[in-house]
C-alpha positions, 0 to 999 in steps of 0.5 A: 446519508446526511452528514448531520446524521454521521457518526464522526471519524478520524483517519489516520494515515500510513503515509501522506505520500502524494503520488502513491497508491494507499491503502489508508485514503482508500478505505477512507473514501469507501468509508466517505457516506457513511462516516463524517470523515476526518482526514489527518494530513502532513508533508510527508518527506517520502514523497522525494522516494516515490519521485526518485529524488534524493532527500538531502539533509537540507530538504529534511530539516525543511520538511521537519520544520514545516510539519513541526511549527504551523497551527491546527485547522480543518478544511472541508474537500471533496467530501471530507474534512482535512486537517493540519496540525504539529506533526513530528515525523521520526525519521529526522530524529533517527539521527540521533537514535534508533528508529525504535527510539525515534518512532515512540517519541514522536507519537508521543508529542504528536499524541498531543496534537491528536488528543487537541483534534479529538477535544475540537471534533468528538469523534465516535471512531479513530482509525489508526490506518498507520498501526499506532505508528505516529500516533498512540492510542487515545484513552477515551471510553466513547470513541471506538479504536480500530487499528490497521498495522498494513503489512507484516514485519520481522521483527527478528531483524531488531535489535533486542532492546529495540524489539523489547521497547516495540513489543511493549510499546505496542502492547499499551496501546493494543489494550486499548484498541477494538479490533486490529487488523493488517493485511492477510491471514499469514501476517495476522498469525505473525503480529498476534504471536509477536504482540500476544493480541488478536489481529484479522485479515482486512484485505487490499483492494482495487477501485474496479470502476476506475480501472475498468472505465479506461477505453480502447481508444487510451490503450491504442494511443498509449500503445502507439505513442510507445510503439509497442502495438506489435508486442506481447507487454509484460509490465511492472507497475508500482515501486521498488517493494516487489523490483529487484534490478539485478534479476530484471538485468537478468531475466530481460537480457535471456528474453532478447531472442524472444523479439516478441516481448517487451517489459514496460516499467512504470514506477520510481524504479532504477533505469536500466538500459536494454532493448527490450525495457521501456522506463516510465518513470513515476506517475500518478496512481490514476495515470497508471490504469492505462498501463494495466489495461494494456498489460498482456502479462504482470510480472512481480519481480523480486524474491520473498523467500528470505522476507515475511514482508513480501511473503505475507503481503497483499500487493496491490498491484497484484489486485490491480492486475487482476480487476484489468483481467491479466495473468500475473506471475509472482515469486510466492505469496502465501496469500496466493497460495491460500486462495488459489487464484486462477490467474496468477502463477508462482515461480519459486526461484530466480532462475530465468529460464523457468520464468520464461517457461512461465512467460511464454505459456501465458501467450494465448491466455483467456480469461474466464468467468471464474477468475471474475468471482474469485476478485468480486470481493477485492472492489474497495467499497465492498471491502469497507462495508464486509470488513469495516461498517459491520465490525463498527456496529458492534 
């Protein structure tokens, strides 16, 4: 579509993380012919997280400095339009009060840069992918809100004013939303009980051809340069979220006798020191294809029993996985549970010896015609055009 003809939209991201996977600029770029695209952007301090560096005091008040005292302006890149503007990033205010506190009252100022970007672009649509985190809702009756709040929270965890303050601020703004969604049926239950507002599955999603065009001869070089051509490869690709360092020590250390096998982690994760692990540290999203493709089994590695956050989830990883045509094993997901995908398996304990049952019986696994339908649906494009483009016609 020409993009005279576009309706316009701005995009508002969870996050402004350089090397990470997200799920905001995804659906963005699935959404990039059929909507004029207006990408918000700002230096985001998480950045030193998914890069295992510390974030000192200094760095923060650099970074907070920087986002803060600089001017609006718009540059066209790779389809799409990107914006700079005052940005105030809440976490250098939680020094001085709860992240609750500090949360509303930098969507407060940073509304004010929003509503200066609305006046100069006159979009039809916002997208608040951050679940009106950084940004509040923009009273406006010609442009369509869409919400997207990613993934569940339990909000028990707050302390009561906190969780007032955030149930109230929120529901201001959900009044005034089109449609909200997060990331799977199981959460959405939880945020329209919480909020006393409908939320709707918008699923995850992988880029099928991106990881698919990965050839045989970068898997053979990548293995080789590894030395791990004789091995059967379980890997964890991603970050902390779903790595618990304890179990791994534990697992990975009653796997020894099993010479065969090897954990390859990629990902900003904790070194540890055995054998049979090879630590890759963080790489770039593209960069970590390869080490799908070459997976022989996934493995999600930290406990969800006592988090609706991993609980309700989505992985991404899991998605990912499951596009290279792999078996994962998981701890359990209700999403998983609900859908009842061929190729992944749950393990409902932390006990080694039934995950290397688990891991073991998976050595000669095939995969099959029916897993490939179970995930066509996962491809992002198809998931912006089901969920999204129909819903915006409305």
């Amino acid at each position: 579509m020409k993009k005279d003809l576009k309706e316009k939209a701005i995009f508002i991201p969870a996050d402004c993380i350089k090397i990470g996977n997200s799920r905001s600029f995804a659906i963005a770029m699935a959404l990039v012919n059929v909507y004029d695209i207006y990408w918000l952007k700002w230096k985001d301090s998480r950045d030193f997280e998914w890069e295992n560096k510390k974030l000192s005091v200094s760095d923060k008040v650099v970074i907070f400095l920087k986002n803060l005292f600089r001017g609006i302006s718009i540059k066209e890149t790779n389809g799409y339009h990107e914006i700079n503007f005052p940005f105030l990033q809440d976490n250098f205010l939680r020094i001085f009060s709860s992240k609750v506190v500090s949360q509303i009252f930098s969507s407060w100022f940073n509304t004010i840069s929003l509503k200066i970007i609305v006046s100069k672009i006159n979009p039809k649509h916002i997208f608040y992918m951050d679940g009106f985190y950084y940004f509040r809702a923009v009273s406006n009756e010609k442009i369509k809100i869409w919400m997207d709040i990613q993934d569940d929270h339990d909000f028990t965890e707050l302390k009561q004013l906190d969780r007032y303050l955030c149930r109230k601020y929120m529901q201001n703004q959900l009044k005034m939303s089109h449609k909200n969604y997060t990331v799977s049926n199981a959460a959405a239950t939880n945020m329209s009980k919480e909020f006393s507002f409908p939320f709707f599955e918008l699923p995850n999603g992988a880029w099928f051809d991106s990881i698919l065009s990965v050839t045989q001869s970068e898997i053979n070089e990548t293995k080789k340069k590894l030395g791990i051509e004789k091995k059967i490869i379980l890997t964890y690709i991603g970050g902390i979220v779903w790595y618990d360092e304890n179990f791994v020590k534990k697992l990975m250390t009653a796997l020894l006798p099993y010479e065969e096998y090897v954990l390859v982690a990629v990902g900003n994760l904790p070194i540890i020191e055995l054998p049979n692990i090879i630590n890759i540290g963080a790489i770039d999203n593209e960069k970590t294809y390869v080490y799908y493709r070459l997976t022989d089994i996934g493995l999600l590695l930290k406990d969800s029993t006592d988090s609706l956050f991993l609980k309700n989830s989505q992985p991404l990883k899991i998605i990912q996985y499951s596009v290279a045509k792999k078996p994962v094993i998981t701890f359990p997901i209700s999403w998983i549970n609900e859908n009842n995908f061929k190729n992944i398996f749950s393990v409902c304990n932390t006990d080694s010896s039934q995950w290397i049952k688990s891991i073991t019986a998976l050595k000669n696994f095939d995969w099959t015609y029916e897993m490939d339908k179970q995930w066509y649906n996962y491809d992002w494009n198809r998931i912006a055009m089901n969920y999204l483009v129909y819903n915006c016609k409305e």
